[in-house]
C-alpha positions as CSV (number, residue, x, y, z in Angstrom):
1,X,-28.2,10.3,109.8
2,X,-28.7,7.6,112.2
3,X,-32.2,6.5,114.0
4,X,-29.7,5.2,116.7
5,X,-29.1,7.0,119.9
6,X,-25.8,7.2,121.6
7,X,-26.4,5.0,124.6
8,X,-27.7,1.8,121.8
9,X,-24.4,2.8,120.1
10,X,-22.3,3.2,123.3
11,X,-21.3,-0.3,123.8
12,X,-19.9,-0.8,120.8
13,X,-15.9,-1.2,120.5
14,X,-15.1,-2.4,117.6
15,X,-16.7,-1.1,114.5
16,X,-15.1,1.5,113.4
17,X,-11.9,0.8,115.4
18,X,-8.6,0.9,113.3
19,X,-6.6,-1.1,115.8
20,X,-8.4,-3.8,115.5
21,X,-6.8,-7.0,117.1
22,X,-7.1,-10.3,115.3
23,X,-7.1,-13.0,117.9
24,X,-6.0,-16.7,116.4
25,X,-7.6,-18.9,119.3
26,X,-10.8,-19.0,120.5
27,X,-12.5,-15.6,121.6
28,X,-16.0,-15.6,122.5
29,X,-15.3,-12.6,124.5
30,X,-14.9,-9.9,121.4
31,X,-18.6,-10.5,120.4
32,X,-20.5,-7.5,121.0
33,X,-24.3,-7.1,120.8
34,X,-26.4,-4.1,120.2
35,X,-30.6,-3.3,120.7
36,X,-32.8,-4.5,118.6
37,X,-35.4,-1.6,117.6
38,X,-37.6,-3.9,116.3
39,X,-38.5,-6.7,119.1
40,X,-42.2,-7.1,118.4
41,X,-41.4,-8.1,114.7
42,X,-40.5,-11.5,113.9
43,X,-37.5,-11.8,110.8
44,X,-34.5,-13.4,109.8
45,X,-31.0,-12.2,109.8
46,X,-28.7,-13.9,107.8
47,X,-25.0,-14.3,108.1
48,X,-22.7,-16.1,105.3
49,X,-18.7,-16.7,106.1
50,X,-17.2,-18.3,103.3
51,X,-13.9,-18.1,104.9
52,X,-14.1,-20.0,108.0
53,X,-11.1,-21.9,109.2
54,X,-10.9,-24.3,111.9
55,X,-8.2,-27.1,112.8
56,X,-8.4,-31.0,112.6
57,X,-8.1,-31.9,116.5
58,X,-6.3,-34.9,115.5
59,X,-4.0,-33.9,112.8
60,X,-3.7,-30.3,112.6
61,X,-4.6,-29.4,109.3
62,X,-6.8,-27.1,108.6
63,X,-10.6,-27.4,108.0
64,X,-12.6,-24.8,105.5
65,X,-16.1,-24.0,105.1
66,X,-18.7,-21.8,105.2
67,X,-21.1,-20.9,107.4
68,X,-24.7,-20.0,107.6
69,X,-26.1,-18.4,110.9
70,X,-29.5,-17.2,110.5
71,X,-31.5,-15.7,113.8
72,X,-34.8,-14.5,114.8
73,X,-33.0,-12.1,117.3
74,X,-35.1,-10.8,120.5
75,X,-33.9,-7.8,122.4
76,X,-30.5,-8.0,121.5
77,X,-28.2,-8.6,118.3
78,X,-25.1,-9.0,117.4
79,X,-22.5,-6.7,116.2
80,X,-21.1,-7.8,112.3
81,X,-17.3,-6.9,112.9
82,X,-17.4,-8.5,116.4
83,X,-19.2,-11.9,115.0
84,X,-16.1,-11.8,112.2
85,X,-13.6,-11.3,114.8
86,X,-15.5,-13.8,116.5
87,X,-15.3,-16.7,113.7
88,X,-11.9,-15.8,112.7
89,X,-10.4,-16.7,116.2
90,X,-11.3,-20.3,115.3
91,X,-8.5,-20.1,112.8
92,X,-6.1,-22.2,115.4
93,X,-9.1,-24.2,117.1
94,X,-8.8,-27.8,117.1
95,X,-12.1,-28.9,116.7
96,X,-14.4,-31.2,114.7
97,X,-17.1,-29.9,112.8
98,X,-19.6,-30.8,114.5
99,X,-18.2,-29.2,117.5
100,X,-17.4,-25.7,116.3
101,X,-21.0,-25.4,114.9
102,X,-22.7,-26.4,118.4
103,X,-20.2,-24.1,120.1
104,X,-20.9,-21.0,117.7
105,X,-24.4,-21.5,118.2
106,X,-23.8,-22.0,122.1
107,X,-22.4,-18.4,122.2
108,X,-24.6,-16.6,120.3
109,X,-27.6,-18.3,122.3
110,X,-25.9,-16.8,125.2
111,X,-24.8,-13.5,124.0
112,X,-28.1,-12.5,122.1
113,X,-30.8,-14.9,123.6
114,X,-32.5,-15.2,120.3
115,X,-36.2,-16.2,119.6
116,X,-34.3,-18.9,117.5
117,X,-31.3,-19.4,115.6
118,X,-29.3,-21.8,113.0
119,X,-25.7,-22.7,112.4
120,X,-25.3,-24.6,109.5
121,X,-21.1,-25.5,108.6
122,X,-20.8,-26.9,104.7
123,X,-17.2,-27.7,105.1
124,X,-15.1,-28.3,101.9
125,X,-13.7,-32.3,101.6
126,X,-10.7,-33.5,102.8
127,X,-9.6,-37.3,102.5
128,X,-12.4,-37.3,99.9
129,X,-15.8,-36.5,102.1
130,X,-17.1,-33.2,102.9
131,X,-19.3,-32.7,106.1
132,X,-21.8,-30.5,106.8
133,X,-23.0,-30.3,110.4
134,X,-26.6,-28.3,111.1
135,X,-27.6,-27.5,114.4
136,X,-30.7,-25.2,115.8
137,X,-32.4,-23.9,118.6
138,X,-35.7,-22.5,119.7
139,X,-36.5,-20.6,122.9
140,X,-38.2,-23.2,125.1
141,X,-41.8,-22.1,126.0
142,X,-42.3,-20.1,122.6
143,X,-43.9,-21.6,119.0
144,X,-40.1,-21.0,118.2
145,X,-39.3,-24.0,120.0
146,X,-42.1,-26.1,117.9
147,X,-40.4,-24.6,114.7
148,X,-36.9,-25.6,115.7
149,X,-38.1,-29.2,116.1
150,X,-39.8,-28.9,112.5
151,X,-36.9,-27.8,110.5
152,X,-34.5,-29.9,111.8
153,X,-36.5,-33.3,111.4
154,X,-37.0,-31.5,107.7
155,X,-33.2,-30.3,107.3
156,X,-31.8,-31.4,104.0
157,X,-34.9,-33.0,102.6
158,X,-33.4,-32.1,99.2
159,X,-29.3,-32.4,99.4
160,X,-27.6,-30.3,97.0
161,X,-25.4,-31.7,94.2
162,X,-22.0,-31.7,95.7
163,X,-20.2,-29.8,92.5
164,X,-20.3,-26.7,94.0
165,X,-17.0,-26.4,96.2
């Protein structure tokens, strides 16, 4: 049985939805959101896509990697399905890295309005070198802001052995 009424449910499309519609090009518009019950707490929500495609602006070949996006939401949060529909629409983006992780974060700073968030793209190598853009955000006015500032002058103190991809 669920703790969530009708109307926090109501303006949710796509969960549950069997004719679901993949879009291949950028789509910030299927992202949904839904209330956070728990606004007075402060916690982490973690996302992990291993299967995120992009394109090479240049050359068109395609870019994998995958993504971390980890939020302290506020009164809203995003829908899962909607956030995978989301991501998958990047499949025929041409993009750089660095751009599709500022842009992802971009969105969901504007969709949810989190307390903070992080999008962090570990990209598999191509030509040899693997990048992996980091990008974060605090909400300006808040100790949020101060902790955004702290991890990312601390980001990737301690680099992980690149063997793993």
């Amino acid at each position: 049985m669920s703790t969530r009424t009708k109307d926090e449910l109501g303006t949710l499309s796509l969960l549950g939805n069997k004719k679901t519609v993949y879009k291949d090009d950028y789509a910030p518009e299927v992202l949904e959101t839904f209330p956070n019950k728990h606004p007075e707490n402060d916690y982490f929500v973690k996302f992990n896509c291993p299967e995120f495609t992009s394109l090479c602006p240049i050359t068109g070949q395609p870019d994998f990697a995958t993504i971390y996006i980890s939020y302290v939401p506020g009164e809203r949060m995003v829908e899962s399905k909607s956030l995978k529909l989301y991501l998958y629409s990047f499949r025929n983006h041409g993009d750089f890295h660095e751009d599709c992780m500022n842009i992802i974060m971009k969105d969901l700073i504007r969709l949810m309005d989190p307390k903070y968030i992080e999008v962090w793209g570990k990209f598999t190598p191509r030509g040899g070198i693997s990048i992996d853009p980091y990008c974060n955000y605090g909400k300006a006015g808040t100790l949020w802001e101060q902790v955004a500032f702290q991890r990312l002058t601390q980001h990737d103190l301690y680099p992980e052995k690149i063997d793993n991809r």
